[in-house]
C-alpha positions in Angstrom: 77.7 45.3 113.8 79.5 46.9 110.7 76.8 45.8 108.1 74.4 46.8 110.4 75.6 50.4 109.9 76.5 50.5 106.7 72.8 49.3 105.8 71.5 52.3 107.8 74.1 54.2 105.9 72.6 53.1 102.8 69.3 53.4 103.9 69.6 57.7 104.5 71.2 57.8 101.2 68.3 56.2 99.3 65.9 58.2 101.1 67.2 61.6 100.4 67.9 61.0 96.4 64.3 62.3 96.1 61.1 60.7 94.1 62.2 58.2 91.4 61.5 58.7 87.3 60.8 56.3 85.3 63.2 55.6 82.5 60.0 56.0 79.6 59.6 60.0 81.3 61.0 62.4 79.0 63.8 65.2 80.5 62.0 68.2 82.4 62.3 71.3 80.5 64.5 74.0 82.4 62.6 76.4 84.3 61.5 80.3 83.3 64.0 81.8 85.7 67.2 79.6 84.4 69.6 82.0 83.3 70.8 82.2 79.7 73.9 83.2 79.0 74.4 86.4 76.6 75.9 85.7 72.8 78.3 88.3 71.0 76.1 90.6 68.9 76.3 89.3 65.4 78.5 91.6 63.0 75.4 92.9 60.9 74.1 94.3 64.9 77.4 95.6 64.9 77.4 97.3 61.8 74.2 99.0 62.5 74.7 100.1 65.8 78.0 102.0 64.8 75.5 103.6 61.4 73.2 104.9 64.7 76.1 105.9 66.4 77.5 108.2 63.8 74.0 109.5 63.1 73.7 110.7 66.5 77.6 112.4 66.2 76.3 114.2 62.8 72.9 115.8 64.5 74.0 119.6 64.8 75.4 120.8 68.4 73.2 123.8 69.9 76.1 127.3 69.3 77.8 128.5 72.5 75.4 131.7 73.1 77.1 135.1 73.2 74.2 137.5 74.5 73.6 139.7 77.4 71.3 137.2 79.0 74.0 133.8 78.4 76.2 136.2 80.0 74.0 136.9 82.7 73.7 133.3 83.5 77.7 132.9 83.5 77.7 135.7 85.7 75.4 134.2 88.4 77.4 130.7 88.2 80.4 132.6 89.0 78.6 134.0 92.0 77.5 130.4 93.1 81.0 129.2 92.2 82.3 132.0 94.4 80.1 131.3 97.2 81.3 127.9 97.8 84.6 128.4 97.1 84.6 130.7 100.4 82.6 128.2 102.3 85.2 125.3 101.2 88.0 127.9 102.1 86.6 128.5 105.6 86.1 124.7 106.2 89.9 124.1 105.4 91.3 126.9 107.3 89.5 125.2 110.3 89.8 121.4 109.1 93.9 122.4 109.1 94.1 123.2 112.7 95.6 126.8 111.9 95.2 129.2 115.0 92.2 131.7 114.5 93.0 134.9 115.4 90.1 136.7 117.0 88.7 139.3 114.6 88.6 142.2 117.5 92.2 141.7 117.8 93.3 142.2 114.0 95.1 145.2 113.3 92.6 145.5 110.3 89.6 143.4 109.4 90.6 142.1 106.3 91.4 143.3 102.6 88.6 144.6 100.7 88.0 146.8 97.0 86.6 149.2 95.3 84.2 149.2 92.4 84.9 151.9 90.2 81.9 151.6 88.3 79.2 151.4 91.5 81.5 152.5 94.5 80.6 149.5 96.2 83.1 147.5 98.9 84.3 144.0 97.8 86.1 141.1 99.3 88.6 139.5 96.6 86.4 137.0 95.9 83.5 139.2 95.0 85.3 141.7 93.1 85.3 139.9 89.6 81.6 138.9 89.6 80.3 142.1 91.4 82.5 144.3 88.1 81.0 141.9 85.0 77.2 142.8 86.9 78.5 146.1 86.5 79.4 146.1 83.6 76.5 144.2 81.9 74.4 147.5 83.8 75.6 150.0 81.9 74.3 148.3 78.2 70.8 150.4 79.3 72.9 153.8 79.4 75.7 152.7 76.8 76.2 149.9 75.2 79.1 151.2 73.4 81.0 151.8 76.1 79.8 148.6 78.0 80.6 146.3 75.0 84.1 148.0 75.0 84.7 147.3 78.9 83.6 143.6 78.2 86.3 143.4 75.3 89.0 144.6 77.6 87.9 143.0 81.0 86.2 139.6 80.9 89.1 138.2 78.7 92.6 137.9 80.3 94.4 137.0 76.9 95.6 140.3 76.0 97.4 139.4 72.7 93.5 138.1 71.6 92.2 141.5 72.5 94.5 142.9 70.6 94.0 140.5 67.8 90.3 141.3 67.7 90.2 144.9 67.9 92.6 145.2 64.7 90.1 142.7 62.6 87.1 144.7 63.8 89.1 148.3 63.2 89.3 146.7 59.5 85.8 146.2 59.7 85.0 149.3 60.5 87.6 151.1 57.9 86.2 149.1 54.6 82.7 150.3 55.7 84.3 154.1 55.9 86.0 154.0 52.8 83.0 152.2 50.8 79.8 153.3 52.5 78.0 151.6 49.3 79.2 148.7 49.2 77.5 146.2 50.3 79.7 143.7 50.9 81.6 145.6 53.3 78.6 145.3 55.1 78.1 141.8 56.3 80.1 139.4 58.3 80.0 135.7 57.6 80.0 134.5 61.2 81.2 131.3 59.7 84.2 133.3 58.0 87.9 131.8 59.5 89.3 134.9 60.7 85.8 135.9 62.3 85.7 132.3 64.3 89.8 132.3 64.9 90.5 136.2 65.7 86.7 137.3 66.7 84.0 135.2 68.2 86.3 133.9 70.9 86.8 136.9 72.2 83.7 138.1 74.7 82.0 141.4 73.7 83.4 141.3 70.5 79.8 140.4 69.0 78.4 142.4 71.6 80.0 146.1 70.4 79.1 145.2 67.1 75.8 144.9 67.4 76.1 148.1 69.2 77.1 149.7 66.2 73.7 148.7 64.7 74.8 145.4 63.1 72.0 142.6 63.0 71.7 139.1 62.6 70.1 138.0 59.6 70.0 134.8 57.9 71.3 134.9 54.0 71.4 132.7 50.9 75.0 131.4 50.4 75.9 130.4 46.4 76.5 126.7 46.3 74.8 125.9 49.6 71.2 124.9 50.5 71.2 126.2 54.3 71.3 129.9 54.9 73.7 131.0 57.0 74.0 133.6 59.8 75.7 136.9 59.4 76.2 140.3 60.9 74.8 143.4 58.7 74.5 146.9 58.8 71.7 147.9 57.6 72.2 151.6 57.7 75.0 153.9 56.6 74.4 157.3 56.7 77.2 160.0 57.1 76.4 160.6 60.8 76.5 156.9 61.4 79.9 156.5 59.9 81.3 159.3 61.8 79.7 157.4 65.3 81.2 154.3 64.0 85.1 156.2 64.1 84.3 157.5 67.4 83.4 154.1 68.4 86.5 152.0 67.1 88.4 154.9 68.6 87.2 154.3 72.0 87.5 150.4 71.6 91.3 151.0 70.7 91.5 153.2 74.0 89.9 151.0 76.6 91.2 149.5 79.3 90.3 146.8 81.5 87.9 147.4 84.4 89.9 146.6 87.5 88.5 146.8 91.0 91.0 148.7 93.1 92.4 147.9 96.7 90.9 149.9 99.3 93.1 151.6 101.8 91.3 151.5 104.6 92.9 155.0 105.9 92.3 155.2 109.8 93.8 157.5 112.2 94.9 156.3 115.2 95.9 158.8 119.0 99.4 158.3 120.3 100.0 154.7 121.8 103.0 152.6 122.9 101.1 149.6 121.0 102.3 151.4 117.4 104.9 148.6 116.5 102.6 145.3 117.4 100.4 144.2 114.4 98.3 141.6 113.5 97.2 140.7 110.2 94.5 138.7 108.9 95.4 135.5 106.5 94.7 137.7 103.6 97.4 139.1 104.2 99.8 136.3 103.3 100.2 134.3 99.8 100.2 131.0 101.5 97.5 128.4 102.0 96.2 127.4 105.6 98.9 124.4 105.8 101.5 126.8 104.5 100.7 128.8 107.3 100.7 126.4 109.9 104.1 125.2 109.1 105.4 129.1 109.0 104.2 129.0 112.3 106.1 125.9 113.3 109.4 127.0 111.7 109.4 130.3 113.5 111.3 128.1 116.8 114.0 127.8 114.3 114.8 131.5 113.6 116.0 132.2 116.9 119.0 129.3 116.2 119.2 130.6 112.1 120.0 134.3 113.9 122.9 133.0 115.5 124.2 131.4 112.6 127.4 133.2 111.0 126.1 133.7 107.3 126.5 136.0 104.5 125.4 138.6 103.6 124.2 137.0 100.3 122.6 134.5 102.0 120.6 136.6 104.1 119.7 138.6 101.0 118.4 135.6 98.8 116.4 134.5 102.5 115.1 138.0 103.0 113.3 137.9 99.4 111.9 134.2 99.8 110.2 135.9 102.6 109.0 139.0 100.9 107.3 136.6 98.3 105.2 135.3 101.3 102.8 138.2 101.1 100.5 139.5 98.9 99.5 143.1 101.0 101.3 144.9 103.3 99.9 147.3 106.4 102.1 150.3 107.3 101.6 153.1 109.8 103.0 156.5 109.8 104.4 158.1 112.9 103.4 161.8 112.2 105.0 164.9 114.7 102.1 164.9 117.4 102.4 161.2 118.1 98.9 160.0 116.5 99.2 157.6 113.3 98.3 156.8 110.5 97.7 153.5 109.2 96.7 152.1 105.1 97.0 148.8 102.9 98.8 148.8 100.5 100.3 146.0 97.6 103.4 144.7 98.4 104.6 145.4 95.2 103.3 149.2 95.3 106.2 151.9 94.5 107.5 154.4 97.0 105.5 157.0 95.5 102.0 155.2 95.8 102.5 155.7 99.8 103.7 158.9 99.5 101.2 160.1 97.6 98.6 158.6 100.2 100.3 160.2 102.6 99.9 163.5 101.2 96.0 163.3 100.7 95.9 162.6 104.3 97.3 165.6 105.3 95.5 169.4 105.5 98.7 170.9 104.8 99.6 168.1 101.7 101.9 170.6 99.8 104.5 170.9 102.4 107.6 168.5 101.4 108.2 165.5 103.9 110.1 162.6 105.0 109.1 159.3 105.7 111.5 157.1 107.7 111.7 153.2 107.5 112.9 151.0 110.6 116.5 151.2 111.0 116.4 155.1 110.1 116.3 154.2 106.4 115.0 157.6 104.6 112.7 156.6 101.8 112.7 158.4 98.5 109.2 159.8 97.0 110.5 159.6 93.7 112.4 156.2 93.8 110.3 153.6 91.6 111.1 150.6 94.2 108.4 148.4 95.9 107.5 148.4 99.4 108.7 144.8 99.5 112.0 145.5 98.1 112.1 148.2 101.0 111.3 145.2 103.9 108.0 147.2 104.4 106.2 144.0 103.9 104.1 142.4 106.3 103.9 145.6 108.1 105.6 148.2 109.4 106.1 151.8 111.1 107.1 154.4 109.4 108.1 157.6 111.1 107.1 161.3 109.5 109.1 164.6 109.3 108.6 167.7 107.8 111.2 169.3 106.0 113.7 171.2 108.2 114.2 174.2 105.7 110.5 174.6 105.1 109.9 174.3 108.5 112.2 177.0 109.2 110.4 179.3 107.2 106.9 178.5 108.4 108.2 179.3 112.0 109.9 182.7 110.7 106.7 183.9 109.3 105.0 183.4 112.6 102.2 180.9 111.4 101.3 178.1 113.7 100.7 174.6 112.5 96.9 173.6 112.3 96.3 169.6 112.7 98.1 167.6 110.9 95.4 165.0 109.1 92.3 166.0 107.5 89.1 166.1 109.4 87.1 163.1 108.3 90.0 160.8 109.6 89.9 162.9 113.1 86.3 162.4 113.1 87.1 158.4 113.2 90.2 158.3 114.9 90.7 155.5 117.0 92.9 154.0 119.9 95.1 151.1 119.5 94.1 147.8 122.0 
């Protein structure tokens, strides 16, 4: 029984060994689609492919452009840039789980800016982008004065500003003192201390050419390319005198900030003076930042009743004042009503006053303003609103003073209302 199934073992085996060969047939040939395997490259493939290579590393890079319309092209990538940033910033805030407060309930809607060039309203992140538009605007009316905003402005290295206004003051000096020479004339854009001090700063090239220099290409001795440089062709008396006037006002400008608008609003007499609620602009801390501020506020009750010093409390009290980038006060005036504005956190004593004042009809009158815990603030003290625990918010109480008061009443005038009357025409109830 065994050899009978180890022959039928057998058997199966032979069959599935395939057709036979004879031992006369020559090898078969491996098939098309046999894979070869891949050799080194030899060292003369080598040798050339690193010759291409540093062919391709010689072939002259395309220059960074510096006009209007490169410009103009940065400009509207920054408003795409912008764009998404706020749409990535609104998908965190609600990817963190951070409580939305209900815009109708906000004490304010938010923190916007002025242009001081068109007027216009800005969020923070449209105020850079909306003031280089602005800017690159007024090139049609001035370009002068547009070329010396974009000097000052689109470059935040201030020591390279000042760096490049010296070197073109120079420029402009050696053309003054030798109107004939024509040497004094052209700029090598290749020169060092044109490529080091002058071409990186933006709107450098741009206020030259506003002085009537032109690009031309020039012979160089000892070279067979021309090169690019800067000339003035012209240089009469009346010219030169323009081109004083014009390095005078590029050593006099200053950088074209948008600034923070107040948002003045009057507001009748309500018990609901002290309760505020501020929008995340408001704060200098990111969504998760918040949302753990908000989880740590459990643990102030129990920090309270904690014995500590007074220079503890101190150090704690200014880690909290760094928390916030804009604070929102509102002034208590003699009737009852209020008056509420933004302001920076780090804005002096005198900003508010002042504020104050041009809210008022009768401005010139001296006041006080009082800060909780019947602090009296000082209009001429240079101190920050933070540093006066006026930051996230706060109310503020107003008095007129006594003595001038006195003499108002002795005269027999009567007080008209207290705030101008555009804010009475949008004065407002606290919810």
């Amino acid at each position: 029984m065994k050899k009978f199934f180890d022959d039928i073992k057998k058997d199966i085996k032979f069959k599935s060994a395939g057709p036979g060969k004879k031992l006369t047939e020559e090898p078969a040939k491996p098939s098309s689609g046999t894979k070869h395997n891949r050799h080194a490259p030899t060292k003369g493939s080598q040798m050339a492919g690193a010759a291409a290579l540093a062919r391709i590393e010689q072939h002259p890079r395309p220059k960074v452009q510096t006009s209007q319309d490169a410009i103009r092209n940065q400009v509207k990538r920054e408003l795409e840039a912008a764009a998404l940033a706020d749409k990535e910033k609104e998908e965190t805030a609600e990817g963190s789980k951070v409580p939305v407060k209900d815009p109708a309930c906000l004490s304010v809607s938010g923190v916007y800016f002025t242009c001081p060039l068109t007027g216009a309203t800005l969020t923070k992140s449209e105020r850079e982008v909306h003031i280089k538009e602005a800017i690159l605007m007024r090139f049609e009316e001035d370009a002068v004065e547009a070329s010396v905003m974009m000097v000052h402005t689109f470059n935040k290295d201030r020591e390279k500003v000042k760096a490049a206004v010296e070197i073109i003051s120079k420029y402009i000096e050696n053309i003054c003192k030798n109107p004939t020479e024509e040497k004094y004339r052209k700029i090598k854009l290749s020169n060092k201390v044109y490529q080091e001090k002058v071409r990186c700063v933006e709107g450098s090239r741009e206020f030259l050419e506003a002085l009537s220099f032109t690009s031309i290409m020039l012979p160089v001795e000892g070279q067979e390319e021309d090169e690019e440089f800067l000339v003035l062709l012209e240089h009469s008396p009346d010219g030169l005198e323009l081109m004083k006037e014009s390095r005078d006002r590029l050593h006099r400008g200053e950088p074209v900030r948008a600034q923070l608008d107040r948002q003045p609003q009057a507001f009748r007499s309500s018990p609901n003076a002290q309760r505020f609620e501020l929008p995340v602009e408001f704060y200098n801390l990111t969504a998760e930042e918040l949302k753990k501020e908000q989880q740590q506020r459990s643990e102030l009750v129990d920090k309270n009743a904690m014995l500590r010093t007074k220079v503890m409390r101190e150090k704690e009290e200014q880690r909290e004042r760094r928390k916030y980038n804009y604070t929102l006060l509102r002034i208590r005036l003699p009737d009852g009503s209020l008056l509420q504005g933004t302001f920076y956190a780090w804005d002096r004593l005198p900003v508010l006053f002042a504020f104050v004042r041009e809210s008022l009809v009768d401005g010139w009158q001296p006041f006080e303003l009082i800060a909780p815990g019947s602090q009296k603030l000082k209009e001429t003290e240079e101190v920050a609103l933070a540093e006066c625990n006026l930051v996230p918010a706060a109310l503020l109480t107003f008095a007129w003073d006594a003595a001038v008061q006195a003499d108002v009443a002795a005269a027999g005038a009567t007080n008209p209302a207290l705030l101008k009357p555009e804010l009475l025409e949008t004065i407002r109830t606290l919810s």
